[in-house]
N, C-alpha and C positions, 0 to 999 in steps of 0.2 A: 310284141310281148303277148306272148297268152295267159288267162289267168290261170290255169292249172300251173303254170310255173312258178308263182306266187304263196302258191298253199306250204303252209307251216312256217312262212315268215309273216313280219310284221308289219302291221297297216295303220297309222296313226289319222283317227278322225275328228277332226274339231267339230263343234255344233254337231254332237250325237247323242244329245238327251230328246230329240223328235224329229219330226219333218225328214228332211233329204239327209241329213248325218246321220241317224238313228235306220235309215233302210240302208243305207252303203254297210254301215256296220252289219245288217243285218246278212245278203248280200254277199258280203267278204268273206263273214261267218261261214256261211252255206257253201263256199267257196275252199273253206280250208285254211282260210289265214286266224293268222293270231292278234287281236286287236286290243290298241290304246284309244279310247276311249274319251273324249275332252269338252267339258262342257263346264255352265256355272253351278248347275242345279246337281248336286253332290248326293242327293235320293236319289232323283230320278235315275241319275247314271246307272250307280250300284242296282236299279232294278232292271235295266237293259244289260249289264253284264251277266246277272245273275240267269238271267234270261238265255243268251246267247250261250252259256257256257252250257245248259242243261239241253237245249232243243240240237246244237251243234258241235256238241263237245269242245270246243275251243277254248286254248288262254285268252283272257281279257284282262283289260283292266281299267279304273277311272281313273282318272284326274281331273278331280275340280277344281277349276280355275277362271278366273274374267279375263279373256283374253284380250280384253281394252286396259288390262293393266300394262306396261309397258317391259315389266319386269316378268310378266308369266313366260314367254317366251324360252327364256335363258332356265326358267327356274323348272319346265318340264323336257329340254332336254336332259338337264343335271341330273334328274330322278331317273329318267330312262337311260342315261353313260351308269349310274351309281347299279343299276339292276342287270347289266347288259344289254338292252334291249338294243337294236337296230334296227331304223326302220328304212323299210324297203319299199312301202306305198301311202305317201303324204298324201291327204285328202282336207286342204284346207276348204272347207263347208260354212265353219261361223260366217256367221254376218248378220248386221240391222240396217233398218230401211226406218223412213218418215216419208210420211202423206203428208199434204196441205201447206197451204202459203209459209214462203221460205223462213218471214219473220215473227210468224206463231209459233215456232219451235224455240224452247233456250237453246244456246248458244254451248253449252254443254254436252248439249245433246249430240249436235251435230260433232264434236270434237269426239267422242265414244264412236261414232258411228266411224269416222274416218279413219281413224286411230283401228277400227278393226277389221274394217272391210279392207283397206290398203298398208298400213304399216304393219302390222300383225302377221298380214298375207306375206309379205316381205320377208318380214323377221324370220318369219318358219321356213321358209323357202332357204334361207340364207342358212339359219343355223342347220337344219339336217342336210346341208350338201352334204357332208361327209358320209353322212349313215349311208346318203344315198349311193353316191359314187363309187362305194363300196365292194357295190356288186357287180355283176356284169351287167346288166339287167334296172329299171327299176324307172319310179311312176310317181308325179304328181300332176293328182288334180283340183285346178283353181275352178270353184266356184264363181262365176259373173253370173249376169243377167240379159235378157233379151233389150232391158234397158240401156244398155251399153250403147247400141245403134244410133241413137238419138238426143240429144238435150230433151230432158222430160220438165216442163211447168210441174210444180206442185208434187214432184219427187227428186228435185234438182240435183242436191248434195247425194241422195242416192246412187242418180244415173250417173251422175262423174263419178262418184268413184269406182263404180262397176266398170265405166269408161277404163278410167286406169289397170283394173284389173286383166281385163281385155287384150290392153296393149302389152301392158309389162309380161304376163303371160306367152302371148306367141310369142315377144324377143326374146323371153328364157327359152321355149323351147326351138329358137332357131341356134342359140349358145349351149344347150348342155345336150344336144344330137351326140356330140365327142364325147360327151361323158356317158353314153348308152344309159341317160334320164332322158324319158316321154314327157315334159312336160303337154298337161292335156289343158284347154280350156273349155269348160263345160258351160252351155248358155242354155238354161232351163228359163220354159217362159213359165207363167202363173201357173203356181202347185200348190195344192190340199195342206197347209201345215200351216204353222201357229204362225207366221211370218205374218199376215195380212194384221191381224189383230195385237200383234208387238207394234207395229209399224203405223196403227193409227189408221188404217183404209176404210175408205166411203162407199160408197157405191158410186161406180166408175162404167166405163168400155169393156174392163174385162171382169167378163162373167164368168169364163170356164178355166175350171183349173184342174189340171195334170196329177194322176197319183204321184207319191214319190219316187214309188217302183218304176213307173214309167223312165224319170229321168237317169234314176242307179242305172238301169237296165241298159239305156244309151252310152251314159257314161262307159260304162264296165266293158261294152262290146269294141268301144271306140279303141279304147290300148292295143286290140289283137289289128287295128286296123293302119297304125301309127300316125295318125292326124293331129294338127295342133288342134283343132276347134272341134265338136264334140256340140252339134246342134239339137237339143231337143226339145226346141220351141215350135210351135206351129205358125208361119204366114212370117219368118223372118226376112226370107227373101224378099217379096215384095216391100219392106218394112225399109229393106236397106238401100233398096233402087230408090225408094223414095227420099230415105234419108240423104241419099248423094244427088240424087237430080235435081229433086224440088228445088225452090231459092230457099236461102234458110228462112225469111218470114213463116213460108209456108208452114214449112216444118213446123216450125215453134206454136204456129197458129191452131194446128191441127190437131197436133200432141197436146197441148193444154187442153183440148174440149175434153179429148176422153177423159180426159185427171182433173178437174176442174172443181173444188170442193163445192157440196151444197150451199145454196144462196144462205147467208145467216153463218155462216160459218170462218 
């Protein structure tokens, strides 16, 4: 798939009011496509479409929604069958993260978190087959994390479900090859966006973090290449030799120091 073959149809992105959803949007725009838009924060959006439409000329549009609602899912396909719209480049992007010892978080929390990082991802995937398969043609990309390689101490419930996203990802795109869907899995390590500060981060191991452009940039290039996984983390490799040779103590041992809340906390 090339992305000039994509221009003038439509590209649905979740978590695009900042960070990594708000540059793909940005990105796609610049690209020619027509974008749906999906986040909770209902200003911000409308100023990122208002934005897009004038610097790129493109249709846009928002839809505010909490996608840890269980029902948003059904309820922004309905709005996009009721308008026409079909979409042709799923870019499921939401997601939340938590820092810090597994039992200092409500129990709440972690349920919103799960609920959006994997059932969510699920649901969207599930409901726009159709839009997808539609075409000849056509692209979804899942968001994970470099965390996925690992059992992470003190981001635990995060890295499994990135885990999960990981796997269920490549087995979609080894089943929907026949339906000429790319599904991509995209594994951005530590990037410049609001993420660390939703998610409650300390000071850790990782210091350096990635524009968002950087990872659109990888992502976007990845489609013309047809790969399920889509790396644009730094020191994976070695992350994952270690993840499988080490004994597991190891691992767990080692990954907790970098993560390991300040003393008092």
């Amino acid at each position: 798939m090339r992305l000039s073959d994509l221009k003038g149809h439509w590209a649905l992105v979740t978590g695009a009011s900042s960070g990594i959803g708000e540059e793909f949007a940005r990105q796609l725009a610049q690209a020619g496509m027509q974008l749906v838009l999906v986040a909770r924060r209902d200003e911000r959006l409308q100023t990122v479409v208002q934005a897009l439409r004038a610097e790129y000329g493109v249709e846009a549009r928002a839809i505010a929604a909490d996608l840890a609602d269980p029902a948003a899912v059904a309820r922004i396909r309905a709005e996009l069958d009721s308008a026409g719209i079909r979409v042709r480049l799923l870019c499921n992007n939401a997601g939340a993260g938590r820092w810090g010892r597994f039992e200092a978080t409500d129990a709440s929390v972690y349920d919103e978190l799960n609920t959006l990082n994997t059932t969510t991802l699920v649901a969207m995937c599930r409901r726009f087959f159709e839009h997808l398969s539609s075409f000849p043609s056509s692209a979804v990309i899942n968001v994970s994390s470099a965390a996925a390689y690992q059992p992470v101490p003190y981001m635990a419930v995060y890295a499994a479900s990135k885990a999960f996203v990981q796997s269920f990802s490549q087995a979609l795109h080894g089943e929907w090859k026949e339906h000429g869907i790319l599904v991509q899995t995209l594994v951005p390590g530590p990037t410049a966006t609001e993420f660390d500060a939703k998610a409650g981060a300390y000071e850790s191991a990782l210091v350096e973090r990635d524009p968002p452009a950087h990872v659109v940039r990888a992502a976007l290039a990845g489609l013309e290449r047809d790969v399920p996984v889509v790396n644009a983390a730094k020191g994976t490799y070695k992350q994952r030799v270690f993840a499988g040779l080490a004994p597991h103590a190891m691992v767990i041992r080692e990954v907790g120091k970098m993560f390991k809340p300040p003393e008092g906390t």
